[in-house]
Residue frames as qw, qx, qy, qz and C-alpha x, y, z in Angstrom:
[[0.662, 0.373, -0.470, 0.449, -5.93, 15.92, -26.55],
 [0.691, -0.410, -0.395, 0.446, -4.40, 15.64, -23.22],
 [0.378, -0.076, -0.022, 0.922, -2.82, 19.47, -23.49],
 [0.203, -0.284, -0.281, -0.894, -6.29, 21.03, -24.31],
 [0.594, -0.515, -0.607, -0.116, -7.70, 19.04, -21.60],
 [0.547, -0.457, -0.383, 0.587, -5.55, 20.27, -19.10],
 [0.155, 0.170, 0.226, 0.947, -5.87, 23.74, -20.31],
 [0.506, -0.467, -0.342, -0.639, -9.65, 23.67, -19.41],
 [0.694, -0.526, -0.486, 0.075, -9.41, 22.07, -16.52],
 [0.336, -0.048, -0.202, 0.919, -6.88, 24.87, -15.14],
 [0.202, -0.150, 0.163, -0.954, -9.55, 27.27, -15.43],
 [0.623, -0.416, -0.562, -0.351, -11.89, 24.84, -14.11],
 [0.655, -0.344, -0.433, 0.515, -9.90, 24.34, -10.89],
 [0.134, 0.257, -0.101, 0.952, -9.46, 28.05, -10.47],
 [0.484, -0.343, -0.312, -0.742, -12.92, 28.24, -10.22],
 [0.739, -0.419, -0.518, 0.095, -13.07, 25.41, -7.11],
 [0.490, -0.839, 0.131, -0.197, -12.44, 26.18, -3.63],
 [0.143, 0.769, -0.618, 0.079, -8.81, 25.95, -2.59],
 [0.951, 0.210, -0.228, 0.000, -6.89, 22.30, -3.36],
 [0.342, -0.777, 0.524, -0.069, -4.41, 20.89, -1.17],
 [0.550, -0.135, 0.818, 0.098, -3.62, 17.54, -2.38],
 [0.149, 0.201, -0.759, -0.601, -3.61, 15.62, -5.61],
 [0.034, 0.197, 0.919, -0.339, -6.60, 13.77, -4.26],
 [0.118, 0.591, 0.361, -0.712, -8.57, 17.10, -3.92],
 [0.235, 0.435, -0.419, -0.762, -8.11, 17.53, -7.67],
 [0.061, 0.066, 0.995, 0.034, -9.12, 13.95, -8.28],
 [0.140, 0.644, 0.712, -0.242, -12.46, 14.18, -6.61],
 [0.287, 0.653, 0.186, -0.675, -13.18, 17.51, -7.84],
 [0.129, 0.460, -0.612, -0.630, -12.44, 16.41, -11.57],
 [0.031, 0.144, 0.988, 0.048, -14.08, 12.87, -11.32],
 [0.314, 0.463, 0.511, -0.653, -17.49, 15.19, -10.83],
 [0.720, 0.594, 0.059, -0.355, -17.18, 15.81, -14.60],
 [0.535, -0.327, 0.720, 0.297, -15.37, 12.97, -15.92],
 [0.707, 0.527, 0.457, 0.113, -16.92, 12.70, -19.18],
 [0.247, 0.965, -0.079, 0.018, -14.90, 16.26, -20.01],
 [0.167, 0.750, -0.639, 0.040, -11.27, 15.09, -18.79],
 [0.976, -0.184, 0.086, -0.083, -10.98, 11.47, -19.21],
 [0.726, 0.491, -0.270, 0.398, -7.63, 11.95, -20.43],
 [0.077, 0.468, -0.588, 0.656, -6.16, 14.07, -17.33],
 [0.779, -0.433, 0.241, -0.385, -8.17, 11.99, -14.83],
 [0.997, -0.052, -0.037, 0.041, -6.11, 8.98, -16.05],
 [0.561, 0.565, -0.367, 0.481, -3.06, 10.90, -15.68],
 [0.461, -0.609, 0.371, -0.528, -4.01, 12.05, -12.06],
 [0.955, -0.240, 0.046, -0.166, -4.66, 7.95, -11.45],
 [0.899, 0.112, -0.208, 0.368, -1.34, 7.14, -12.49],
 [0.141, 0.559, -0.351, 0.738, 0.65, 9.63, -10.92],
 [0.656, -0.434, 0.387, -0.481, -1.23, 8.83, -7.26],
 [0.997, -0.076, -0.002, 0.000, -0.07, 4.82, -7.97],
 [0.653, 0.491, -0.346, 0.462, 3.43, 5.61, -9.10],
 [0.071, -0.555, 0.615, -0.555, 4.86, 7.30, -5.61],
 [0.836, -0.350, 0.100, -0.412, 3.17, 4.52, -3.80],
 [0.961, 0.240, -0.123, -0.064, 4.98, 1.72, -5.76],
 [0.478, 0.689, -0.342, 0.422, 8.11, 3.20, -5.86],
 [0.065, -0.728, 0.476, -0.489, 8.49, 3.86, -2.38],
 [0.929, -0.191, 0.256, -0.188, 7.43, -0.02, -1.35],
 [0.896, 0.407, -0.160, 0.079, 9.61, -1.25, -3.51],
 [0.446, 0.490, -0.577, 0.478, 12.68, 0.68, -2.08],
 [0.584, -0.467, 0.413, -0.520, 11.57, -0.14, 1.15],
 [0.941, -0.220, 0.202, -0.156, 11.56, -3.52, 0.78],
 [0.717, 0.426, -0.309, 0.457, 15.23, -3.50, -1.02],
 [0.158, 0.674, -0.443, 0.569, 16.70, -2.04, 1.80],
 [0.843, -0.330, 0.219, -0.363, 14.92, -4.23, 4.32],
 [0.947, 0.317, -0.039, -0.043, 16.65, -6.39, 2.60],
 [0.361, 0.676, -0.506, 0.396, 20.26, -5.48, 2.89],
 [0.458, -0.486, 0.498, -0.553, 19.29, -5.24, 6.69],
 [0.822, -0.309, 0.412, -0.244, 18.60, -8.83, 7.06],
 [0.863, 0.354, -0.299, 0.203, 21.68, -10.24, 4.46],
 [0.498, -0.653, 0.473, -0.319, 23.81, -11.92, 7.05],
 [0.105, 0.253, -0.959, -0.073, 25.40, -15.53, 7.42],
 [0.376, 0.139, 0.884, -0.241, 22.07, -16.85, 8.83],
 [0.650, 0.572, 0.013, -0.500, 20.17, -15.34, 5.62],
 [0.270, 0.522, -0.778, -0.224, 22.92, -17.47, 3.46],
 [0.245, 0.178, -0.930, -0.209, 22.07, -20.40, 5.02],
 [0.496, 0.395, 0.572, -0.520, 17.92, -20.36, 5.85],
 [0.375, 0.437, 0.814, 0.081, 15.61, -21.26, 3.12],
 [0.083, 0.088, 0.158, 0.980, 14.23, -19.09, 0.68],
 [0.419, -0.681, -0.513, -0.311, 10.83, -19.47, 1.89],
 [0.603, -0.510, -0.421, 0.446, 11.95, -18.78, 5.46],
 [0.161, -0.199, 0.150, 0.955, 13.71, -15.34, 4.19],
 [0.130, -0.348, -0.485, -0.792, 10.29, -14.09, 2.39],
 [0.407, -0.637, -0.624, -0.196, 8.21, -14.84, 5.22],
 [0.591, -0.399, -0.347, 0.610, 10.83, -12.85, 7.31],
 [0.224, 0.001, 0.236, 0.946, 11.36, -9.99, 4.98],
 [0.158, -0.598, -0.528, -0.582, 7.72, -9.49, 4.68],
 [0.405, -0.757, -0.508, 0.072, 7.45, -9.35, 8.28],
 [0.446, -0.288, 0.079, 0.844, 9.91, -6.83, 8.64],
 [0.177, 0.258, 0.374, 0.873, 8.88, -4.71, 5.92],
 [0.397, -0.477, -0.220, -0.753, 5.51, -4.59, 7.39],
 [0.370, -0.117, -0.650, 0.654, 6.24, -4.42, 11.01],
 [0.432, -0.181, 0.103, -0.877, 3.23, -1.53, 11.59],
 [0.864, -0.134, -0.135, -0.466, 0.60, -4.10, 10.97],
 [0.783, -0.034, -0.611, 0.113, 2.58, -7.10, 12.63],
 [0.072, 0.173, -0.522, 0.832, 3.56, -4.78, 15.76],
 [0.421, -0.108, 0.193, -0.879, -0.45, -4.43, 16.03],
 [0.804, -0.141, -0.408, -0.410, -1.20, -8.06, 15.60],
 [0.545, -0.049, -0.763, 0.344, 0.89, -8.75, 18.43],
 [0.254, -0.097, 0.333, -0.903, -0.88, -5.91, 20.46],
 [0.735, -0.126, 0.098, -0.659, -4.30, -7.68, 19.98],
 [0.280, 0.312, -0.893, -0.167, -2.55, -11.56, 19.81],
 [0.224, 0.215, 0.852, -0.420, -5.13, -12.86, 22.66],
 [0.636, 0.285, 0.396, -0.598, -8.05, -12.22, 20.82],
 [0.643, 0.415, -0.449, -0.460, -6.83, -13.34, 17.61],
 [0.202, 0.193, -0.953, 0.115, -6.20, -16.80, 19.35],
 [0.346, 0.099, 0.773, -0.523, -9.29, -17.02, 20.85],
 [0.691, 0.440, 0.046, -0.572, -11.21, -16.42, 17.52],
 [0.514, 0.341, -0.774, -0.142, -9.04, -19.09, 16.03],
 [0.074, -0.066, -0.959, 0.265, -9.74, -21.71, 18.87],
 [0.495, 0.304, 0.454, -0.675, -13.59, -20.57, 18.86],
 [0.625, 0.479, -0.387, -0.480, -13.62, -21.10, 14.82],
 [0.565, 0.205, -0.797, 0.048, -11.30, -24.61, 15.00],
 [0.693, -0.491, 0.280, -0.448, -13.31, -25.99, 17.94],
 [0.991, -0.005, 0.125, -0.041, -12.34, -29.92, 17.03],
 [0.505, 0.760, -0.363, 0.186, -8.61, -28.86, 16.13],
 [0.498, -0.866, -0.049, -0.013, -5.80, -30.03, 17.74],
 [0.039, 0.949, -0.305, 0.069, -2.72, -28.79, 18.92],
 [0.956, -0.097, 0.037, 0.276, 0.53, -31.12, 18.11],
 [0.068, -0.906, 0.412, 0.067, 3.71, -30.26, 19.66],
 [0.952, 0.296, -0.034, 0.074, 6.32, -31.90, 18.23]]
């Protein structure tokens, strides 16, 4: 049972060098996984659950931020592709930092391609 696992594994972890993170318990449990398979799958879900949670209210509030008259009357494709950037503005802030090379591997890859302005 899940309460007699974690009962051994307390005085297993005593017995490791000093744990700072759920992580640290992770790996050092996963060494003998055949003995807590029950608290290793509690450790997995508990390291997925703060992840989820905190995307999730991140992108609801991202959201507020960009309901407006011009969200009322754009597309709902247009608003998902907007809201995504937003939400993840780190990694779109750093594809515009490197934007020349990703254009040059795209015009090295699409050599016969061209460009119609319209």
């Amino acid at each position: 049972s899940v309460t007699s696992e974690a009962a051994v594994a307390v005085n297993f972890l005593k017995e490791a060098s000093p744990l700072s993170s759920i992580h640290d318990v992770y790996a050092h449990l996963h060494g003998a996984q055949k003995c807590f398979p029950d608290i290793l799958t509690v450790l997995q879900i508990a390291m997925t659950i703060g992840i989820t949670t905190a995307s999730a209210e991140r992108s609801f509030s991202s959201l507020r931020r960009l309901k407006s008259y011009l969200r009322s009357t754009m597309s709902q494709e247009r608003l998902n592709h907007l809201s995504l950037l937003h939400i993840e503005r780190d990694l779109s802030t750093k594809l515009w930092d490197c934007l020349d090379e990703v254009v040059i591997k795209f015009a090295d890859s699409h050599k016969n391609s061209r460009v119609l302005l319209r």
